[in-house]
ROZA-542599 format. One record per residue: residue number from 0; x negated, y, z negated of N, C-alpha, C in turn; residue in one letter. Coordinates in nm, 4 decimals, always signed. Layout:
! residues N
<rovo><num>NUM</num><n_x>X</n_x><n_y>Y</n_y><n_z>Z</n_z><ca_x>X</ca_x><ca_y>Y</ca_y><ca_z>Z</ca_z><c_x>X</c_x><c_y>Y</c_y><c_z>Z</c_z><residuo>a</residuo></rovo>
...
//
This chain:
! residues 47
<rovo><num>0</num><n_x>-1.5086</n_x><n_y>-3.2182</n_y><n_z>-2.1391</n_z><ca_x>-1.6379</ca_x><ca_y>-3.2702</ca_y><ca_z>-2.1007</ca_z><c_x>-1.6372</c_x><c_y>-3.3188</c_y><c_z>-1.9557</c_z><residuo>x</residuo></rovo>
<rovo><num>1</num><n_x>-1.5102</n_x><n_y>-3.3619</n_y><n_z>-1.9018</n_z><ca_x>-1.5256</ca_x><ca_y>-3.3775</ca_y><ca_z>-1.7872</ca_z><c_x>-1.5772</c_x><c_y>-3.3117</c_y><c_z>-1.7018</c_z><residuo>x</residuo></rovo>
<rovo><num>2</num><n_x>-1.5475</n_x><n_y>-3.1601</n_y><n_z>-1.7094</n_z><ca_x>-1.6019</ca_x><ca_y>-3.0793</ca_y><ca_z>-1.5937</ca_z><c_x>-1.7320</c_x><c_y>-3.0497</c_y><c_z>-1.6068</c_z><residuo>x</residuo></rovo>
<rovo><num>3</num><n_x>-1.7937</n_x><n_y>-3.0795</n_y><n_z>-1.7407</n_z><ca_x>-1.9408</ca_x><ca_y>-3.0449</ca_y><ca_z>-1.7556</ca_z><c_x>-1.9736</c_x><c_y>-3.2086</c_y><c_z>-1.6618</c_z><residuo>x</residuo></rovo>
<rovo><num>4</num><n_x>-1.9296</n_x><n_y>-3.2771</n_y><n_z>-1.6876</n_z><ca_x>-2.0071</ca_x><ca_y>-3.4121</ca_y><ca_z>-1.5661</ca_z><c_x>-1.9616</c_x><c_y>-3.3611</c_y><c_z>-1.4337</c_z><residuo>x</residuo></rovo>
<rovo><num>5</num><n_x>-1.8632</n_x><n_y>-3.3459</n_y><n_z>-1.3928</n_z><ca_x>-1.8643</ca_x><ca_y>-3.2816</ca_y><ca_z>-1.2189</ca_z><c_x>-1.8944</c_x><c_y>-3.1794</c_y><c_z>-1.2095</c_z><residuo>x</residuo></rovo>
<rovo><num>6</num><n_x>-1.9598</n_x><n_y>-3.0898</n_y><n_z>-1.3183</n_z><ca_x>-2.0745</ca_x><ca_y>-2.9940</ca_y><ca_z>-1.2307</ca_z><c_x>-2.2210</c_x><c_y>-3.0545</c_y><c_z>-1.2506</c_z><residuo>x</residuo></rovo>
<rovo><num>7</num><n_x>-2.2613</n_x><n_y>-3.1161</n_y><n_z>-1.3435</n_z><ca_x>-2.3967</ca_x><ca_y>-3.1636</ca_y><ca_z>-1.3111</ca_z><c_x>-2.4084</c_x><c_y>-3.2490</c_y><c_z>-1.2023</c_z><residuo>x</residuo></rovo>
<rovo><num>8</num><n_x>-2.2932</n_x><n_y>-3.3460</n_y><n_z>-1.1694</n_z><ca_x>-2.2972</ca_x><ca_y>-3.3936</ca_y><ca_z>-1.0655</ca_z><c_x>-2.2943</c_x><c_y>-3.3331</c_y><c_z>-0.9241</c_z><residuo>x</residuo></rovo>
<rovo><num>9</num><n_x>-2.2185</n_x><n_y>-3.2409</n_y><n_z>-0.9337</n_z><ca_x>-2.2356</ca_x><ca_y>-3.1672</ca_y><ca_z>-0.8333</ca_z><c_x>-2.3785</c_x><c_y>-3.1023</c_y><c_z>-0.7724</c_z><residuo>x</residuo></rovo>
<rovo><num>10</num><n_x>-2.4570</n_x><n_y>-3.0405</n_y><n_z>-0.8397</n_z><ca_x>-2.6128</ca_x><ca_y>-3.0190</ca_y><ca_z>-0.8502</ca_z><c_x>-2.6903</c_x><c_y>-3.0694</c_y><c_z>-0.8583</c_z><residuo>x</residuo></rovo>
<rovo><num>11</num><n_x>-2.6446</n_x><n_y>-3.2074</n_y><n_z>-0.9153</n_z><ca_x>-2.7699</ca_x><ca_y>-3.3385</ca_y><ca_z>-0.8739</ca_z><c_x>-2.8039</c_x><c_y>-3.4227</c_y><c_z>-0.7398</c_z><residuo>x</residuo></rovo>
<rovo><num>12</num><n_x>-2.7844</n_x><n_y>-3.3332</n_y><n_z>-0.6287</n_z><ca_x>-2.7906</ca_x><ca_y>-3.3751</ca_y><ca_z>-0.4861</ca_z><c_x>-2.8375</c_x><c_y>-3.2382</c_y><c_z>-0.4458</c_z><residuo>x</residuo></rovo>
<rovo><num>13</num><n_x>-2.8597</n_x><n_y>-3.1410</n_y><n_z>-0.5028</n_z><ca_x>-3.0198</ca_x><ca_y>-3.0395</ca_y><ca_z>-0.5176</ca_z><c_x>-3.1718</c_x><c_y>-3.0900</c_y><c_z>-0.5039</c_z><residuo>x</residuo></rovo>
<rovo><num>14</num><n_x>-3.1683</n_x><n_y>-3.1845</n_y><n_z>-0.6243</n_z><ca_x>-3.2692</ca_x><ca_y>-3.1891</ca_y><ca_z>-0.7062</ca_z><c_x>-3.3022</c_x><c_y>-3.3092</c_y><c_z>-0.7898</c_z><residuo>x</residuo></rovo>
<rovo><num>15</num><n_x>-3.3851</n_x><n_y>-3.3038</n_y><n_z>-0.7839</n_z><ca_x>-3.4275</ca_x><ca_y>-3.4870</ca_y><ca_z>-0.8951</ca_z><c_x>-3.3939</c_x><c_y>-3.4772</c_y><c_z>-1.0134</c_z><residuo>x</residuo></rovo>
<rovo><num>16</num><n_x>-3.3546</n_x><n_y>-3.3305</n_y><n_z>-1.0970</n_z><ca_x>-3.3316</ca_x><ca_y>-3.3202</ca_y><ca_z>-1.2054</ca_z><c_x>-3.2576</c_x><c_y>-3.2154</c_y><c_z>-1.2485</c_z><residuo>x</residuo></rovo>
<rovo><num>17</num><n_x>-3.1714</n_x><n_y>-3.2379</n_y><n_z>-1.3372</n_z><ca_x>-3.0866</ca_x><ca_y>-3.1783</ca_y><ca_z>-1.3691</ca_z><c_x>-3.0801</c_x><c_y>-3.1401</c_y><c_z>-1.5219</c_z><residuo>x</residuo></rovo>
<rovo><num>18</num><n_x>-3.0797</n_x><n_y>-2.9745</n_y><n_z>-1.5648</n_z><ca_x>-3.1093</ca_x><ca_y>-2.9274</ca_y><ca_z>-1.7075</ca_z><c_x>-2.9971</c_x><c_y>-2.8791</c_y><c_z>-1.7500</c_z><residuo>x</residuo></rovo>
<rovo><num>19</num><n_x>-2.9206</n_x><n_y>-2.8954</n_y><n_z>-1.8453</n_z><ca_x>-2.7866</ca_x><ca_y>-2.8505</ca_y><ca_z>-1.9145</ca_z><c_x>-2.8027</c_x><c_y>-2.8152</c_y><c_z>-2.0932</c_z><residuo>x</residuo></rovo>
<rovo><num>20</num><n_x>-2.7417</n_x><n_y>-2.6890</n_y><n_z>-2.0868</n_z><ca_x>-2.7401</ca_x><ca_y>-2.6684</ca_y><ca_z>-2.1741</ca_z><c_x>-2.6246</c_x><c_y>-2.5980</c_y><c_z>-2.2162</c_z><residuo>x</residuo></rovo>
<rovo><num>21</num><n_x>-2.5157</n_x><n_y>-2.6707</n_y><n_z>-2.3085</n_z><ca_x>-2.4076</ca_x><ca_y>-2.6303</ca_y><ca_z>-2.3527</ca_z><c_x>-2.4342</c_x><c_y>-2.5962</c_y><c_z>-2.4714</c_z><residuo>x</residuo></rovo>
<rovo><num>22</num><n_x>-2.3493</n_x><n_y>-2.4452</n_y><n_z>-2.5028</n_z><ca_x>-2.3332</ca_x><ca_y>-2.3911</ca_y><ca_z>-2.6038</ca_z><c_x>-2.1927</c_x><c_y>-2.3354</c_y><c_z>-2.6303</c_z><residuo>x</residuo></rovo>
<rovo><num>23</num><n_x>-2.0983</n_x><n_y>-2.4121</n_y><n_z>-2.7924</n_z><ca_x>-2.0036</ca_x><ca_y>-2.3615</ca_y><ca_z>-2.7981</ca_z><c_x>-2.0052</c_x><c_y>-2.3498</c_y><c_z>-2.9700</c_z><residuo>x</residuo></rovo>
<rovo><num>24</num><n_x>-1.9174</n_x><n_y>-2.1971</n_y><n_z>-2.9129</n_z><ca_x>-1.9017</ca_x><ca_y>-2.1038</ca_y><ca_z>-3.0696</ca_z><c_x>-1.7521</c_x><c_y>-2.1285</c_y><c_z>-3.0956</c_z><residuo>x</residuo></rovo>
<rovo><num>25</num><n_x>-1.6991</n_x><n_y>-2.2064</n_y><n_z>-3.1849</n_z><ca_x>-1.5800</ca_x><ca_y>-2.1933</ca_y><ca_z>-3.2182</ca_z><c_x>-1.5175</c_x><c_y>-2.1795</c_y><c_z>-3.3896</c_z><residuo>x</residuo></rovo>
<rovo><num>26</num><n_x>-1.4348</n_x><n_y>-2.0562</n_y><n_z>-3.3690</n_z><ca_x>-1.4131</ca_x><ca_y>-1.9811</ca_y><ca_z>-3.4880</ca_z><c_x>-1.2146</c_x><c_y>-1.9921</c_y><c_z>-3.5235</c_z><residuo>x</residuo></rovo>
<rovo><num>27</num><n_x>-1.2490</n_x><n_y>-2.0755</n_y><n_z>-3.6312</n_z><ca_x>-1.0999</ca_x><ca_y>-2.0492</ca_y><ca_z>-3.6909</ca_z><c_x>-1.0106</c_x><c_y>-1.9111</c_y><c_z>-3.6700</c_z><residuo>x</residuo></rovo>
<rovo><num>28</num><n_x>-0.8923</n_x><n_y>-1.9101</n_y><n_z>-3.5848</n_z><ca_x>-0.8122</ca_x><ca_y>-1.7798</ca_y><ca_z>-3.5782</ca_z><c_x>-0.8275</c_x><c_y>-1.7206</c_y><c_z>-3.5378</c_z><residuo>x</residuo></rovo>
<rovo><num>29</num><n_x>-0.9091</n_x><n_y>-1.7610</n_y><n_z>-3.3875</n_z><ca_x>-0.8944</ca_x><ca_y>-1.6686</ca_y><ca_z>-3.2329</ca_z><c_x>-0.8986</c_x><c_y>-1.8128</c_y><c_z>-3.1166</c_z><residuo>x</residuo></rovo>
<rovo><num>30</num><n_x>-0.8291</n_x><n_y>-1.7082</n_y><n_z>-3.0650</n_z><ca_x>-0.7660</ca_x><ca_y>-1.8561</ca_y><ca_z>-2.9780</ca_z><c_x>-0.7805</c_x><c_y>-1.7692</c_y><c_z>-2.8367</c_z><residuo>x</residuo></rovo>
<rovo><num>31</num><n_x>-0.7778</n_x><n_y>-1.8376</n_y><n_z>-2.6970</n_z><ca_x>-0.8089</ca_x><ca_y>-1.7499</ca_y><ca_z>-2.5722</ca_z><c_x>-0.9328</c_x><c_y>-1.6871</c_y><c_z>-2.5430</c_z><residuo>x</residuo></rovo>
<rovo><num>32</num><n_x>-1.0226</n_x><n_y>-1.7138</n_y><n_z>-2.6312</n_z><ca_x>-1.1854</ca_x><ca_y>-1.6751</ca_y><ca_z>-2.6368</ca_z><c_x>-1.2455</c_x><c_y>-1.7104</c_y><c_z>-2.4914</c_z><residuo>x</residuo></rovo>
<rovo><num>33</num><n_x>-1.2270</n_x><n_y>-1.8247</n_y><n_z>-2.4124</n_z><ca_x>-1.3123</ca_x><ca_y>-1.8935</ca_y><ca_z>-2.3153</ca_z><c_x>-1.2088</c_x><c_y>-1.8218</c_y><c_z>-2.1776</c_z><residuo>x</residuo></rovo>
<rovo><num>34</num><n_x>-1.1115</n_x><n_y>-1.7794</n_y><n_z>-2.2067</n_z><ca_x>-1.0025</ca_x><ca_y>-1.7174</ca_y><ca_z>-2.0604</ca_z><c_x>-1.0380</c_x><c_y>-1.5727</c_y><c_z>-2.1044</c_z><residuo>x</residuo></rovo>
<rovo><num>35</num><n_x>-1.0223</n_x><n_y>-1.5426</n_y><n_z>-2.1859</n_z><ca_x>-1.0678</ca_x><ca_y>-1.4304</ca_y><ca_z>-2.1803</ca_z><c_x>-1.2210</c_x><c_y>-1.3479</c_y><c_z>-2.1939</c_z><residuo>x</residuo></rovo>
<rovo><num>36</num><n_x>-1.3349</n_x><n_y>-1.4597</n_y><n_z>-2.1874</n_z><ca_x>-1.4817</ca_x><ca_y>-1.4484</ca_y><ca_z>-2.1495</ca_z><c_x>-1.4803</c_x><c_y>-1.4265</c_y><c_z>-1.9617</c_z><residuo>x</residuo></rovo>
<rovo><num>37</num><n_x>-1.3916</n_x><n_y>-1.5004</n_y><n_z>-1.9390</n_z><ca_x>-1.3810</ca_x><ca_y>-1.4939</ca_y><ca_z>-1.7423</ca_z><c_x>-1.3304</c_x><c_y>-1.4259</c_y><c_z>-1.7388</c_z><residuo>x</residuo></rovo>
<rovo><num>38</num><n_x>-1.2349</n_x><n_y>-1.3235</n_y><n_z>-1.7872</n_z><ca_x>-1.1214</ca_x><ca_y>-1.2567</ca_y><ca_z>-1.7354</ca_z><c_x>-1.2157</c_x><c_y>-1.1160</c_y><c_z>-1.7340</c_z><residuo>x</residuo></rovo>
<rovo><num>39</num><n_x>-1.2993</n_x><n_y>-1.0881</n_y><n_z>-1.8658</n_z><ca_x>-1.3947</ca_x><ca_y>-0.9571</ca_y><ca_z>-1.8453</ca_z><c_x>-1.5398</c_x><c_y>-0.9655</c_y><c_z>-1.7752</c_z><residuo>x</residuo></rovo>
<rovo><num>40</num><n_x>-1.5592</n_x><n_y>-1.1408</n_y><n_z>-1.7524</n_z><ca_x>-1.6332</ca_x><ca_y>-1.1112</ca_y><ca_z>-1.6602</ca_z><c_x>-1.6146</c_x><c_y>-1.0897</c_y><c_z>-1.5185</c_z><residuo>x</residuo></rovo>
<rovo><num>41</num><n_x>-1.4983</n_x><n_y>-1.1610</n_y><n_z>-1.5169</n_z><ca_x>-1.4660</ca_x><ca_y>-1.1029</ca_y><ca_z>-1.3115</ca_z><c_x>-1.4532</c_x><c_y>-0.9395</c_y><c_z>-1.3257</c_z><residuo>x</residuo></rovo>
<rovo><num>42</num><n_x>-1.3718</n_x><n_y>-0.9490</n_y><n_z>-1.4212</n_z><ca_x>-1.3252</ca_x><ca_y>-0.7176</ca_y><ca_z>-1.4085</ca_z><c_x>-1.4864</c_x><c_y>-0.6901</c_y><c_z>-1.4100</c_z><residuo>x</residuo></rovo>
<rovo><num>43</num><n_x>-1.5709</n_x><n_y>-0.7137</n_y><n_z>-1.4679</n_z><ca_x>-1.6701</ca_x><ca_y>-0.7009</ca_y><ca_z>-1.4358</ca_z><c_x>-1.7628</c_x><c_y>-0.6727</c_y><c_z>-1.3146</c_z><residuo>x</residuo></rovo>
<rovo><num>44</num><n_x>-1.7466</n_x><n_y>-0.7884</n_y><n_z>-1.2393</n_z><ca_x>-1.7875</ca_x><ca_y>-0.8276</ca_y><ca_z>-1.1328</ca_z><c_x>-1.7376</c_x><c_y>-0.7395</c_y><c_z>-1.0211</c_z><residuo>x</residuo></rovo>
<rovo><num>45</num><n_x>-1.6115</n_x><n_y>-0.7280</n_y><n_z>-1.0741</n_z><ca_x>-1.5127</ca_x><ca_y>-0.6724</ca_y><ca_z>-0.9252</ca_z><c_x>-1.5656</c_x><c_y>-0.5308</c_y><c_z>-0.9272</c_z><residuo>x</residuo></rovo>
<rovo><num>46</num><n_x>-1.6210</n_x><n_y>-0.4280</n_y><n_z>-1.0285</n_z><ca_x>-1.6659</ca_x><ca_y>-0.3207</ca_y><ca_z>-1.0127</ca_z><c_x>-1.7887</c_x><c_y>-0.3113</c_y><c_z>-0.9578</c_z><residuo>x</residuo></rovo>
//
């Protein structure tokens, strides 16, 4: 949770207001789900 407060903080010197919306899916017996969501989105990106 920390880093969800130093990024809203970070963006609240944008703007008077700040909208967050966290969403987490977590499933018994997969593990590496959130490193490996970045890992296909940069390969992604990089193409």
């Amino acid at each position: 949770m920390d880093v969800v407060k130093r990024a809203t903080e970070a963006v609240a010197s944008f703007g008077t207001r700040v909208s967050l919306v966290l969403k987490a899916d977590i499933r018994p017996g997969h593990t590496g789900e959130l490193d490996g969501k970045v890992e296909r989105l940069e390969a992604a990106l990089g193409d």
